[in-house]
C-alpha positions in Angstrom: 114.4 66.2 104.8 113.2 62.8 102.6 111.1 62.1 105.2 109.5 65.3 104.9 109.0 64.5 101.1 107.6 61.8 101.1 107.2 60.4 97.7 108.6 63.5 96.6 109.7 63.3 92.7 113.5 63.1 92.6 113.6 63.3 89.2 113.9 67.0 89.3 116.9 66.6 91.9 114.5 67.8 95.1 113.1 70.9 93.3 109.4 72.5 92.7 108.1 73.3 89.7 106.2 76.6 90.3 103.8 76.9 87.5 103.1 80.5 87.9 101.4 82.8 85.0 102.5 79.8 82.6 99.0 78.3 82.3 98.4 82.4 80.3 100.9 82.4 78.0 100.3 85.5 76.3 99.8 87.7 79.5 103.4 86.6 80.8 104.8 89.5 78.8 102.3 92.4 80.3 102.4 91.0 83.6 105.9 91.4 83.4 106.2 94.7 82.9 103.3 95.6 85.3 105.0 94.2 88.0 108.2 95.3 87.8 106.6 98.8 87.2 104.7 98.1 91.2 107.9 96.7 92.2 109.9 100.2 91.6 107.1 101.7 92.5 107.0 100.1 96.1 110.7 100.3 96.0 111.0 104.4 95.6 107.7 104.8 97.9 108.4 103.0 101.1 112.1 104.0 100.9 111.1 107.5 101.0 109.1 107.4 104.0 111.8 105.5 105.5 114.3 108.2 104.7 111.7 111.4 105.4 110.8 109.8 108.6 114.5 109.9 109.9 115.5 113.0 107.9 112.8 115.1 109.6 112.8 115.8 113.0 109.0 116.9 112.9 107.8 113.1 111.8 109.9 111.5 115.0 106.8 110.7 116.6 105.4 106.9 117.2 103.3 107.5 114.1 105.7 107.5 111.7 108.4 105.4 114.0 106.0 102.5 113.7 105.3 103.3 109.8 108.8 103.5 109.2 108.9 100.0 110.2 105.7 99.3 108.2 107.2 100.2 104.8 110.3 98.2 105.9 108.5 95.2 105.9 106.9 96.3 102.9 110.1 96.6 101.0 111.3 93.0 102.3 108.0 91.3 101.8 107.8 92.1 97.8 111.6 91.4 97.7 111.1 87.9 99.1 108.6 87.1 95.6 108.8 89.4 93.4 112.5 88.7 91.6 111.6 85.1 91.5 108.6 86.0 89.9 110.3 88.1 87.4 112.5 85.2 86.7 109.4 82.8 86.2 107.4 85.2 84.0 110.1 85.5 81.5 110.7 81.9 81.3 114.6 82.0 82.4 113.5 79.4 85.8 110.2 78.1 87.1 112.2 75.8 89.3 112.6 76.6 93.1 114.7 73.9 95.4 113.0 72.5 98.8 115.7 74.4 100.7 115.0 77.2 98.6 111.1 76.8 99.1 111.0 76.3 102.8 113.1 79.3 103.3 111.2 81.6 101.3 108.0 80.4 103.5 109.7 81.1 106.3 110.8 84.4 105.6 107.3 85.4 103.9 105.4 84.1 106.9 107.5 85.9 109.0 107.1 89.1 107.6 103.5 89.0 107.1 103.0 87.9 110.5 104.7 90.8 111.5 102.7 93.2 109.6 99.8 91.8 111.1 101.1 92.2 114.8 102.4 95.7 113.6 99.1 97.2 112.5 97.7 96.1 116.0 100.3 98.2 117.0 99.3 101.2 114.8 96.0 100.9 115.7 96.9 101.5 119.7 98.8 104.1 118.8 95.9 105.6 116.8 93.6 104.6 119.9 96.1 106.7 122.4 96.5 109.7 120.1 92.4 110.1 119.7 90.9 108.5 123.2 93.9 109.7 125.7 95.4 112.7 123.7 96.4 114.7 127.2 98.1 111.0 128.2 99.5 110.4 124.4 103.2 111.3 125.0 103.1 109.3 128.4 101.9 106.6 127.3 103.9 105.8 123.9 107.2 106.6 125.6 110.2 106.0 123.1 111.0 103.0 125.4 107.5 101.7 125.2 107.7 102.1 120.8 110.4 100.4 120.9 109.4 97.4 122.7 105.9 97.1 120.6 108.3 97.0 117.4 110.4 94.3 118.6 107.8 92.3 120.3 106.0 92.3 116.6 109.2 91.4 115.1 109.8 88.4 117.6 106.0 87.6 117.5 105.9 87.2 113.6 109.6 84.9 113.8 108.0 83.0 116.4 104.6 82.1 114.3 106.9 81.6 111.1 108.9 78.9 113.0 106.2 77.3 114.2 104.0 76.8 111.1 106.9 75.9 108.6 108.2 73.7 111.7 104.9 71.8 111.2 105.0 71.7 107.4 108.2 70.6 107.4 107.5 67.3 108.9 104.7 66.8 106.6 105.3 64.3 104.4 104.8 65.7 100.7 103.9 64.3 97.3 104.2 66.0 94.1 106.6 68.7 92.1 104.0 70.9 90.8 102.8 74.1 93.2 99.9 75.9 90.6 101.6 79.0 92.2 104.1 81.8 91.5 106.1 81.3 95.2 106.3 78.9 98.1 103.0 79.8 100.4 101.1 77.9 102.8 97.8 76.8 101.4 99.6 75.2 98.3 102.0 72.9 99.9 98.9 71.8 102.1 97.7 70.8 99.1 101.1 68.6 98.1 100.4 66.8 101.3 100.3 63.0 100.6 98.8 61.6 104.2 96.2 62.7 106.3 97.7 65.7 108.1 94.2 66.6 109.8 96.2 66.9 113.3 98.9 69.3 112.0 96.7 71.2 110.0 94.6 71.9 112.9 97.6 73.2 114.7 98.5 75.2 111.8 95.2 76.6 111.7 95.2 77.1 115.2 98.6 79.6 114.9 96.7 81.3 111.6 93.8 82.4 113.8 96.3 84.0 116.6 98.1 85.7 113.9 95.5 86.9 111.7 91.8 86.8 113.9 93.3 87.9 116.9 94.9 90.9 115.9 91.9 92.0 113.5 89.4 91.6 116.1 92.0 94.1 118.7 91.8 96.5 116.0 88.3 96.8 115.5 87.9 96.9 118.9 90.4 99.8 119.3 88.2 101.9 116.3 85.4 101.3 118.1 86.1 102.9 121.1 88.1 105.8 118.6 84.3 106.2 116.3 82.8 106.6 120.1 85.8 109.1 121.2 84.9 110.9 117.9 81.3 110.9 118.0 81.6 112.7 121.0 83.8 115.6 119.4 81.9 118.8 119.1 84.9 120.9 117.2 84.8 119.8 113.5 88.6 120.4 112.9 89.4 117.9 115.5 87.0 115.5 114.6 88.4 115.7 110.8 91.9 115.6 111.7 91.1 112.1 113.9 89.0 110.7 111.3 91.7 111.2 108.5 94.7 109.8 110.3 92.8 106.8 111.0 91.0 106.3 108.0 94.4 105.9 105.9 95.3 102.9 108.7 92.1 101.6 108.5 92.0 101.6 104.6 95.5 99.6 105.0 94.5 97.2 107.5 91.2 96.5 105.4 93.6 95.1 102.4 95.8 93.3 104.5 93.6 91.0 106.5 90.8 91.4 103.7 93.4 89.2 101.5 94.9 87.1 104.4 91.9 85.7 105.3 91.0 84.7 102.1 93.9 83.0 101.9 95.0 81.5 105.4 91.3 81.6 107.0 89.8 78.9 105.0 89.5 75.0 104.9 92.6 73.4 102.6 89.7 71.5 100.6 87.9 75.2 99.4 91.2 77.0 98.6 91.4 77.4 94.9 95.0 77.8 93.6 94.2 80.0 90.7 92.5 82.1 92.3 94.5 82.1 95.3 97.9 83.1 92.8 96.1 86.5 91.8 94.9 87.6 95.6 98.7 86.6 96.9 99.7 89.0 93.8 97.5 91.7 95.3 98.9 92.0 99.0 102.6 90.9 98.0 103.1 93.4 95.1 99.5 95.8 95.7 99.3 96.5 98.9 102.9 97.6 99.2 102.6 100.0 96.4 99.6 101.7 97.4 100.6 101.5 101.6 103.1 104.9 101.2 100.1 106.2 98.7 97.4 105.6 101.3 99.7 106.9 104.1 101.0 110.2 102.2 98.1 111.6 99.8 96.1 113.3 102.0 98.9 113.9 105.2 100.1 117.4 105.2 103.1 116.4 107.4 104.9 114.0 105.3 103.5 116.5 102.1 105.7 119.3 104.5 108.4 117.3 105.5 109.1 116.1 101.7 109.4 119.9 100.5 111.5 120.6 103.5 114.0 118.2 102.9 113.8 118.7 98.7 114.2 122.6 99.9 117.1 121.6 102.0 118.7 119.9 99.0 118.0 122.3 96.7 119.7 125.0 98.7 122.9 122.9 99.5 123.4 122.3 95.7 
């Protein structure tokens, strides 16, 4: 590990400072409430679908067994920032240790990864449902589901590993990350050597996890807007268009924000305003995924009277 750091300043005993908010002072406070309001938010939101989606037999279907798994990660990707965030905003720590730091990389990187390899996924399921709709129960077999989930889990471990592999044997310089959690682009910026080797390696791994998967995703829409297009009833053609439009919506936010973020050279990344786009798709985008998912979807509207009616008639 001292390799790793480098010059790193021991005065601290091996710990970060994350600055945070703290360069605002007086928006600490209303930040704080805000986000703990998304946080609950996101909290009661994604645990419902979770809980609808296994409590009602009419949402076991590969839609909502993959979304299920969506607002799983959802709940453990704002869990992995958001209480340390809490802590920093009010001012109790704004210290992280390496350990600490490096793990928290890990585990974020892992589980956006995953939501990236996920929403692929989705978007073949989407593809089979609209394109191959007399094939659709065929082809996404419960066996089949179940492999796609686990090969995005393993998929998004397996990039994690790699990248924080490579950071770790970067040699760093420096206390201060300009940043409310441990994330890629800012302990780039710690870097005390020239790193041009392992960064393009880095980049290399961002492009398979983040390009890859948006450009298998547009081209899945595209051949659904062609499926569509050729649609003469209206009903169908409104029923397709408004289960894909809610995943397309979500997939918009997410790589929107992660390429910002993981898509551009080290030397153009700006830490300020790279803290308020990684509060957007860790705290935002989970909040408003179950919103984007459930507003305007009669079966999960359905299945959450069923199950309220259910209660209300045991008690």
């Amino acid at each position: 590990m001292s390799k790793a750091m480098g010059s790193f300043n021991t005065s601290l005993g091996g710990r970060f400072i994350l600055v945070g908010f703290s360069d605002w002072p007086q928006l600490e406070p209303i930040f704080f409430i805000y986000i703990l309001i998304f946080y609950s938010l996101t909290l009661f939101g994604n645990t419902t679908i979770i809980a609808l989606s296994q409590m009602d037999l009419r949402l076991h279907t590969p839609m909502y067994f993959f979304l299920s798994h969506l607002s799983f990660l959802d709940l453990c990707y704002t869990t992995s920032t958001v209480p340390q965030l809490l802590i920093n905003l009010r001012g109790l720590d704004r210290t992280i240790s390496y350990g600490g730091c490096v793990a928290q990389l890990f585990i974020f990187l892992a589980l956006g990864s995953t939501e990236s390899l996920l929403l692929v996924v989705m978007a073949f399921d989407r593809y089979a449902a609209v394109c191959r709709p007399l094939h659709y129960t065929t082809i996404m077999h419960p066996v089949l589901c179940q492999a796609l989930a686990i090969v995005s889990w393993m998929g998004g471990l397996l990039n994690s590993l790699i990248q924080t592999s490579l950071m770790m044997a970067m040699p760093l310089c420096g206390h201060r990350m300009n940043h409310f959690l441990c994330e890629m682009p800012v302990f780039l910026k710690l870097a005390c050597e020239d790193t041009e080797g392992t960064e393009a390696k880095m980049f290399v791994a961002r492009v398979v996890i983040v390009a890859v998967p948006a450009m298998l995703i547009l081209g899945s829409y595209a051949q659904i807007a062609r499926a569509v297009l050729k649609v003469k009833s209206m009903t169908a053609c409104r029923k397709a268009t408004g289960t894909c439009g809610s995943h397309l919506l979500v997939v918009s936010l997410f790589y929107g924000s992660a390429t910002y973020t993981y898509l551009q050279p080290k030397n153009s990344y700006s830490e300020s305003k790279g803290k308020f786009v990684a509060l957007f798709y860790s705290i935002i985008t989970p909040m408003l995924n179950p919103l984007i998912y459930t507003l305007r979807n009669k079966d999960v509207k359905g299945a959450l009277w069923r199950v309220l009616g259910r209660a209300t008639a045991t008690g």
